[in-house]
PAZAPA-4460 file (N, C-alpha, C; in steps of 0.05 Angstrom, whole numbers, plus 32768, in hexadecimal, padded with zeros to 4 digits):
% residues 186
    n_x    n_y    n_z   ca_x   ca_y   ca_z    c_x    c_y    c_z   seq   type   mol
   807E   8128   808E   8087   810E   8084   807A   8109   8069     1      X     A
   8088   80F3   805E   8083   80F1   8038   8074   80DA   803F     2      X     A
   805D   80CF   8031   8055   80B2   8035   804A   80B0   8017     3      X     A
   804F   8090   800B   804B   808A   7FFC   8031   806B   800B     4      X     A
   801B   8075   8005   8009   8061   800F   7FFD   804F   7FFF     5      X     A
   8000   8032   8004   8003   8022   7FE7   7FEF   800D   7FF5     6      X     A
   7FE1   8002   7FDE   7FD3   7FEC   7FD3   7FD6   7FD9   7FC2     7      X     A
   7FD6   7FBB   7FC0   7FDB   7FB4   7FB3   7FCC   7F98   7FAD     8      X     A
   7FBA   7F93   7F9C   7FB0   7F7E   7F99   7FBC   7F67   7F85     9      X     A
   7FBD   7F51   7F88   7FD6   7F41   7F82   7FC4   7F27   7F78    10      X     A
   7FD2   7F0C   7F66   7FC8   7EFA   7F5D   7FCE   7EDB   7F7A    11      X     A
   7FD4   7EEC   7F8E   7FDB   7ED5   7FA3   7FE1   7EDB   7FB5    12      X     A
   7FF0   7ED2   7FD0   8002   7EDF   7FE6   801C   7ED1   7FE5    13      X     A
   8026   7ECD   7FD9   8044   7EC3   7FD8   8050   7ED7   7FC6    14      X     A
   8060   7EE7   7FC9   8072   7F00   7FB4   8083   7EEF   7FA2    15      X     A
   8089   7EDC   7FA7   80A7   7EC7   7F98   8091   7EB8   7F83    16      X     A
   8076   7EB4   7F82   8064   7EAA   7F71   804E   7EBB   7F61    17      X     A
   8040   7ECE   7F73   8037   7EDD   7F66   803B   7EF1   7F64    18      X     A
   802D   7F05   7F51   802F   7F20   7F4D   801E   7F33   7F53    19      X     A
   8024   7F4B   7F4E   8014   7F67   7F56   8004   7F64   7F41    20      X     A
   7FE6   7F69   7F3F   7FCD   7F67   7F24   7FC1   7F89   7F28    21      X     A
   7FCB   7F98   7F3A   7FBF   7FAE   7F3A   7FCB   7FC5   7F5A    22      X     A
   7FD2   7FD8   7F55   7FDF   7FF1   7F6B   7FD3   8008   7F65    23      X     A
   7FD3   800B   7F87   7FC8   8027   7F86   7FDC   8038   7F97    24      X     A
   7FE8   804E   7F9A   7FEF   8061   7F9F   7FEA   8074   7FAE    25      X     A
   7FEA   8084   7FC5   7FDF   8097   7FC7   7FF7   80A2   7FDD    26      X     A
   8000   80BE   7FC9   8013   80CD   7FD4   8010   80E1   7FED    27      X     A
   8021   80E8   7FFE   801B   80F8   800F   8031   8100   8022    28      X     A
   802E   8122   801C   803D   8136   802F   8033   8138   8047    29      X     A
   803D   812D   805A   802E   8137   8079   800C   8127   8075    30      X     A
   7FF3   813D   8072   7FE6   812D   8072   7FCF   812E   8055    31      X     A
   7FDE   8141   8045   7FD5   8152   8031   7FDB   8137   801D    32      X     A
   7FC2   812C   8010   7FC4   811A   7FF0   7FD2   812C   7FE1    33      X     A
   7FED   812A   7FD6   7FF6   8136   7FBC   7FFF   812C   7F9D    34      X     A
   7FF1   810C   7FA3   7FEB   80FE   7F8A   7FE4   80E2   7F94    35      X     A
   7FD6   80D4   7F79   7FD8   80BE   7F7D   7FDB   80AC   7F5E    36      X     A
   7FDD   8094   7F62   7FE5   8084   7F4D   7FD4   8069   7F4E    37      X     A
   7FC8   8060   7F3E   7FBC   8049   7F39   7FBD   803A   7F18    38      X     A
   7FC4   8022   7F23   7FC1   8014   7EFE   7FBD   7FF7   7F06    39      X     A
   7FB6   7FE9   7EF2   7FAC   7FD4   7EF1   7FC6   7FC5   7EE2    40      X     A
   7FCE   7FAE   7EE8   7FED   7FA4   7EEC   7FE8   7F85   7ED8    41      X     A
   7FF7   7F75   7EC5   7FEE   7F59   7EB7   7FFF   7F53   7EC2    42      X     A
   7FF4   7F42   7ED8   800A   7F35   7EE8   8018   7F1D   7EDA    43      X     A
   8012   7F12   7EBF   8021   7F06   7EB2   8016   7EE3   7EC0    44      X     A
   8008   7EE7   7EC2   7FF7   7EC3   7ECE   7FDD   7EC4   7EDD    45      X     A
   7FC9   7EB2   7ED6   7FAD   7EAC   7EDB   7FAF   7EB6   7EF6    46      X     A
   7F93   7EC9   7EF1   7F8C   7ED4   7F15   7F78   7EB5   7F1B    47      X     A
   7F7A   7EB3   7F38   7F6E   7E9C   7F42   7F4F   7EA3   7F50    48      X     A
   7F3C   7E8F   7F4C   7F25   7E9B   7F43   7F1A   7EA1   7F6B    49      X     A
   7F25   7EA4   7F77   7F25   7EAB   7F99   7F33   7ECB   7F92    50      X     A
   7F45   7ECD   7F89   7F4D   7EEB   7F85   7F36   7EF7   7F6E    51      X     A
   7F37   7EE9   7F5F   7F1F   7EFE   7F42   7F08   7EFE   7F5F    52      X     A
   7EFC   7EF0   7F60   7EDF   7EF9   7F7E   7EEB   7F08   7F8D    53      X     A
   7EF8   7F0B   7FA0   7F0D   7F21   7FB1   7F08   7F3C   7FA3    54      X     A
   7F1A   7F39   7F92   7F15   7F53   7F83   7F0E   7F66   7F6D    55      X     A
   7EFC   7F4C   7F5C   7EF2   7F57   7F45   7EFA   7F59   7F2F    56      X     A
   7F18   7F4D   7F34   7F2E   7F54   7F17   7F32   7F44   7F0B    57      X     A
   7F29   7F42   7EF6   7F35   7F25   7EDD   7F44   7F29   7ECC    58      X     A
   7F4B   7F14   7EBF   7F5D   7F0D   7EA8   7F54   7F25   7E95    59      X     A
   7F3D   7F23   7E91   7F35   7F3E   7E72   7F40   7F58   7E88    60      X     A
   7F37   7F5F   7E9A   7F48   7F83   7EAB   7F65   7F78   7EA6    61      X     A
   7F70   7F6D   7EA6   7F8E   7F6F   7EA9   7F94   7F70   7E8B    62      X     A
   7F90   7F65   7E7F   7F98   7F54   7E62   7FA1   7F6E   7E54    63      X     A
   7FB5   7F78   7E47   7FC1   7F91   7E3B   7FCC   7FA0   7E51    64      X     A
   7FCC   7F9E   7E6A   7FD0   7FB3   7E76   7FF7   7FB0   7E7C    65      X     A
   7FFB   7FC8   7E86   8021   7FC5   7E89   801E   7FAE   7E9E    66      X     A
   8038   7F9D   7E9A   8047   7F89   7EAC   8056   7F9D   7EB9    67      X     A
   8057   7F96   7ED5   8069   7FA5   7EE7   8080   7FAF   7EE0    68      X     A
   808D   7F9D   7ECE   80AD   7FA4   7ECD   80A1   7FC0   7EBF    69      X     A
   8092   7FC9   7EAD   8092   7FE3   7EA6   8086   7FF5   7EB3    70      X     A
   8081   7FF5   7EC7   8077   8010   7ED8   8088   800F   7EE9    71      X     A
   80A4   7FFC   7EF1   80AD   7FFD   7F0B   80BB   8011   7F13    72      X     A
   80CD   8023   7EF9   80D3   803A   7EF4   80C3   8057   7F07    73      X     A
   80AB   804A   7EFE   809B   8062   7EFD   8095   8060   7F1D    74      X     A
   8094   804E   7F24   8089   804A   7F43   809A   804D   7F58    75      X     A
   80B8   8040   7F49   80C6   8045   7F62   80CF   8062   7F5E    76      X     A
   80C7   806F   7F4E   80CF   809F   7F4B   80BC   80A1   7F66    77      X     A
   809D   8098   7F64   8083   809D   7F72   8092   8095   7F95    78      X     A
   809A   807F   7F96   80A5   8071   7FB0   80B4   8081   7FC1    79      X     A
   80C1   808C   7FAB   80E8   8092   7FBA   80DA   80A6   7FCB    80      X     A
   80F2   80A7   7FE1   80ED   80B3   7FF7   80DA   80B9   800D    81      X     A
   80CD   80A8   8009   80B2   80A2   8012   80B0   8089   8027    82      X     A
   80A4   8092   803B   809A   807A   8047   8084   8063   8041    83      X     A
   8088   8054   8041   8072   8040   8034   8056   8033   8044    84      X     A
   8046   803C   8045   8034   803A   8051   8019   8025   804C    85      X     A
   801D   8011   8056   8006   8001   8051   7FEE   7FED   8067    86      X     A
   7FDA   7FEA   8062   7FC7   7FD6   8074   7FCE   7FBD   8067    87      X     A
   7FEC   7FB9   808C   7FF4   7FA2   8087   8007   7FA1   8075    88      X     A
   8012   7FB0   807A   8031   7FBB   8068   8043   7FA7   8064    89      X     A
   8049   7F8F   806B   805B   7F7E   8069   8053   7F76   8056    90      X     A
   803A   7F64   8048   802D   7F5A   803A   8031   7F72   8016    91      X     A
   802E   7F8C   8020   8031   7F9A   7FFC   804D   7F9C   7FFA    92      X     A
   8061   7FA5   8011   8074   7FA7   800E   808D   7F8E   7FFE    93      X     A
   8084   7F73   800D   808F   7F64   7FFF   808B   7F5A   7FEB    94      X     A
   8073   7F65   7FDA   806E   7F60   7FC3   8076   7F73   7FAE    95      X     A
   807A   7F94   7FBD   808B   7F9E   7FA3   80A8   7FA2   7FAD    96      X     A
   80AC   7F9A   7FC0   80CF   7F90   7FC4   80D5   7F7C   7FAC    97      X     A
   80C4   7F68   7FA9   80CB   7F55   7F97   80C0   7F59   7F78    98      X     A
   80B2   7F68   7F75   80B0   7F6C   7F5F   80C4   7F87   7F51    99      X     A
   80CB   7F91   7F65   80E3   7FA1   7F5D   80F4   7F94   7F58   100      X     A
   8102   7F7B   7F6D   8113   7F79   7F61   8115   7F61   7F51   101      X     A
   80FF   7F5A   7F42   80F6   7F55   7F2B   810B   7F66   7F16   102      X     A
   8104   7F89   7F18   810D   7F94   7F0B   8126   7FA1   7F0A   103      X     A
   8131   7F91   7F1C   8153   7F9B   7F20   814E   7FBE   7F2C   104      X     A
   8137   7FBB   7F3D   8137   7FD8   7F4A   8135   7FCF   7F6F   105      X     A
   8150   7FDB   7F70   8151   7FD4   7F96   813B   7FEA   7FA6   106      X     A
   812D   7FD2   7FB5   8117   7FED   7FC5   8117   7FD8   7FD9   107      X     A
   811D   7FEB   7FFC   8111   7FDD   800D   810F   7FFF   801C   108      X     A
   80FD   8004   8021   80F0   801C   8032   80E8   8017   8042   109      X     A
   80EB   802B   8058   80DF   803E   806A   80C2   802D   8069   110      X     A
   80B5   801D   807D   80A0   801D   807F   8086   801E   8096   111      X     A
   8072   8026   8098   8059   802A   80AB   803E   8016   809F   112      X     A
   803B   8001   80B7   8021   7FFA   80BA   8007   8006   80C1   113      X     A
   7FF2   800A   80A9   7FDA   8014   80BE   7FCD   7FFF   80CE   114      X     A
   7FD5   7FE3   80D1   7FC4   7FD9   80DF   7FCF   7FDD   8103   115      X     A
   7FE5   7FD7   80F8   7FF9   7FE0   8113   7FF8   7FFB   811E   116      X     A
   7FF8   8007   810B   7FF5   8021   8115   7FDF   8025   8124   117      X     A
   7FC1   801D   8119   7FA4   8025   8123   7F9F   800E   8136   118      X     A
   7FB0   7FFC   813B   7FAF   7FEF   815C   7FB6   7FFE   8173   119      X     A
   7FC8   800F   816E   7FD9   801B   8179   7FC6   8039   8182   120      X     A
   7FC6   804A   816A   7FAC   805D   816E   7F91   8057   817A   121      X     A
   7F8A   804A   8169   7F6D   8041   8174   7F67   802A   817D   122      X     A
   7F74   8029   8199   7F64   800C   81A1   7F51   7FFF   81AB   123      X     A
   7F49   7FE9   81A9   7F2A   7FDF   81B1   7F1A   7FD7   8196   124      X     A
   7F23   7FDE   8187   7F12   7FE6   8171   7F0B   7FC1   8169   125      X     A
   7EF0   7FB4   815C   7EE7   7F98   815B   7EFE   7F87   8145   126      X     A
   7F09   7FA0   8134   7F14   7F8C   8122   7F29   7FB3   8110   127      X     A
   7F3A   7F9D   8103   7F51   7FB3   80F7   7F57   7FA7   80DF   128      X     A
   7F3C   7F9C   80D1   7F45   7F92   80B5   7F38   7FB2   80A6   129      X     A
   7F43   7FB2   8092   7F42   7FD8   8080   7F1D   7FDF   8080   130      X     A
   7F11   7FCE   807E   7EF0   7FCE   807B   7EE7   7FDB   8094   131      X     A
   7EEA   7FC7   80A9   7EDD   7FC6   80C2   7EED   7FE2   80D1   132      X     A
   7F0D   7FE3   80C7   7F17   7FFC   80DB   7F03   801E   80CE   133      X     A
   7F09   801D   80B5   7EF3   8032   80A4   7EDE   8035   80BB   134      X     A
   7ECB   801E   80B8   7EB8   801C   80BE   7EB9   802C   80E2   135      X     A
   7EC9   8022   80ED   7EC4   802D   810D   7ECE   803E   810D   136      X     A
   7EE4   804B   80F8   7EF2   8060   80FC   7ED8   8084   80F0   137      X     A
   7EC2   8077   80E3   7EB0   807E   80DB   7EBC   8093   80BC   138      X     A
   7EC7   8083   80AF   7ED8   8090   8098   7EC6   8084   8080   139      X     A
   7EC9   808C   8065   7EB7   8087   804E   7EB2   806C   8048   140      X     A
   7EA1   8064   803E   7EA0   8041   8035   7EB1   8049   801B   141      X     A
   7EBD   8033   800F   7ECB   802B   7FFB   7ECC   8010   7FEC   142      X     A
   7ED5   800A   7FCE   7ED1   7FF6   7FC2   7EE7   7FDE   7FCA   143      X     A
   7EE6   7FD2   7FD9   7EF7   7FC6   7FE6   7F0A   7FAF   7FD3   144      X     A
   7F20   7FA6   7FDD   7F32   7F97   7FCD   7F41   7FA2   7FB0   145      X     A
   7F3B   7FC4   7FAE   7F3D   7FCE   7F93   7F5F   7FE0   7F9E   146      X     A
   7F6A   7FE0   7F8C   7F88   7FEE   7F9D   7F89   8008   7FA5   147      X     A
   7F76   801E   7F98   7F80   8035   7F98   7F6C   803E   7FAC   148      X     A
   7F4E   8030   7FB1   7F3B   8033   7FC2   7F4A   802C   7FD3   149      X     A
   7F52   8018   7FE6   7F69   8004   7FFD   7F73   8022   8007   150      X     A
   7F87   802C   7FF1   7F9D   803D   7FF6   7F91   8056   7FFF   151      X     A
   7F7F   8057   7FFA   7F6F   8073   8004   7F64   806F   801B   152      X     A
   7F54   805D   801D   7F48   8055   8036   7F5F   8054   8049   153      X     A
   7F7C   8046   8041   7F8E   8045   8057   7F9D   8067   805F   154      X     A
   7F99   8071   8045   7FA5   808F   8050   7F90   809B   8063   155      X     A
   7F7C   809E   805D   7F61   80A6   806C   7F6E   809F   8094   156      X     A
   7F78   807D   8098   7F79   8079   80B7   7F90   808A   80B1   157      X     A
   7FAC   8086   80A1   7FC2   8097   80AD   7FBA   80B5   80B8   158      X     A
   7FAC   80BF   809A   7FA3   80E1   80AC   7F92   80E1   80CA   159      X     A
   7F89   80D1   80D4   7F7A   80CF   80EB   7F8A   80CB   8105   160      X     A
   7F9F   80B9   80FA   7FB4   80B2   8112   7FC3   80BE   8114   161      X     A
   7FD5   80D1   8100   7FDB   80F3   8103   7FCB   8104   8111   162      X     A
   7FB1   8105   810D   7FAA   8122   8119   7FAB   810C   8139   163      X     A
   7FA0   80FA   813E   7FA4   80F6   8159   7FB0   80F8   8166   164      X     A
   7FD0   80F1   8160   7FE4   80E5   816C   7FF9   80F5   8168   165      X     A
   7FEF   8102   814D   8015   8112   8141   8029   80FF   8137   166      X     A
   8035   811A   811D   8048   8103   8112   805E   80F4   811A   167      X     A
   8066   8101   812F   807E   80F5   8141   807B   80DB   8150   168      X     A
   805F   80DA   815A   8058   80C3   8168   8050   80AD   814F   169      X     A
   804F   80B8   8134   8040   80A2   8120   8065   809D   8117   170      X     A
   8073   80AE   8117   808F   80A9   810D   809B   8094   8118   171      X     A
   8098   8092   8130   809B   807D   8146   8093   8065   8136   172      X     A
   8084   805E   8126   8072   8042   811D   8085   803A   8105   173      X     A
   808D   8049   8105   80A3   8045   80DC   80BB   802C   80E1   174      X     A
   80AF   801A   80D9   80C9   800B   80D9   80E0   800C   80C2   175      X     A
   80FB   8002   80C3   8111   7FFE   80AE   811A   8012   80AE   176      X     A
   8122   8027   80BC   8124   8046   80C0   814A   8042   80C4   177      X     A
   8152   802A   80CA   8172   802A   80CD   8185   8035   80BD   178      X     A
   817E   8039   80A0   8194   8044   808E   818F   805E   808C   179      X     A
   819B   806C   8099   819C   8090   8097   8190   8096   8081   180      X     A
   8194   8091   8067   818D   809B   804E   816A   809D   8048   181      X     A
   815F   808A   8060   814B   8081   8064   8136   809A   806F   182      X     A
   814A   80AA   8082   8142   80BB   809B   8133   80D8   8087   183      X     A
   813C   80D8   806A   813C   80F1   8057   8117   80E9   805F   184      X     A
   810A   80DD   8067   80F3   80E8   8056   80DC   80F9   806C   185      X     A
   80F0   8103   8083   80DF   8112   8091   80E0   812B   8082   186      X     A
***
């Protein structure tokens, strides 16, 4: 399977108001990293000072950097055919659904939750927020709230819930799988 494992730290939680301020990427054949992608995003309006503490990113890190509409090109090449993989996948997904189609680029993919997923794999566990699952899953500490750290940390449970379970049983977890064209990315 193709997975495109994404992160995305944002100036809010509403997609129709705010924007993406920073993505991270991290590509993957089966369970082999075969790239990844990270950039820091000007989301084009004041980060709010609960997000700058969250995650460290201000107005001066963004300030020069590409506005989405110019990497969307580049991200949705990275995307295609890929399953979309995120902790708490509804939340990144509908933020670069909408910022795509911001850019007059149609994307709705193939997607897999790791939180859903690692309820599912591992259960019992005290808590399944990305920190605490790391943590019991006994996987690396990381800089948390940062996109391309997130994205790694979240590939890290996918590879774990593969070797457990197998890809067939993790295939099972992929939602939006209805449009055949969809089915290409085994």
């Amino acid at each position: 399977m193709r997975f495109a494992v994404v992160d995305l730290e944002t100036t809010g939680g509403r997609p129709a108001e705010c924007r993406i301020m920073e993505m991270g990427i991290v590509l993957m054949d089966d369970c082999e990293v075969v790239g990844t992608y990270q950039t820091l995003i000007d989301p084009g309006q004041e980060i709010p000072p609960f997000i700058r503490n969250l995650t460290g990113i201000t107005e001066e890190m963004v300030s020069g950097q590409p506005q989405f509409s110019s990497v969307a090109e580049h991200v949705a090449e990275l995307l295609k055919d890929r399953i979309f993989v995120a902790h708490n996948v509804l939340f990144d997904c509908k933020f670069m659904r909408a910022e795509m189609k911001r850019a007059a680029i149609p994307y709705d993919p193939p997607r897999l939750c790791t939180v859903k997923l690692s309820r599912r794999v591992f259960p019992g566990l005290p808590s399944y927020s990305l920190h605490k699952l790391t943590e019991s899953l006994g996987l690396a500490d990381f800089r948390h709230h940062r996109a391309l750290d997130d994205a790694m940390a979240a590939a890290e449970i996918l590879k774990l819930a593969i070797a457990k379970v197998g890809e067939a049983a993790v295939f099972k977890e992929v939602k939006n799988m209805s449009n055949p064209k969809k089915a290409k990315v085994l």
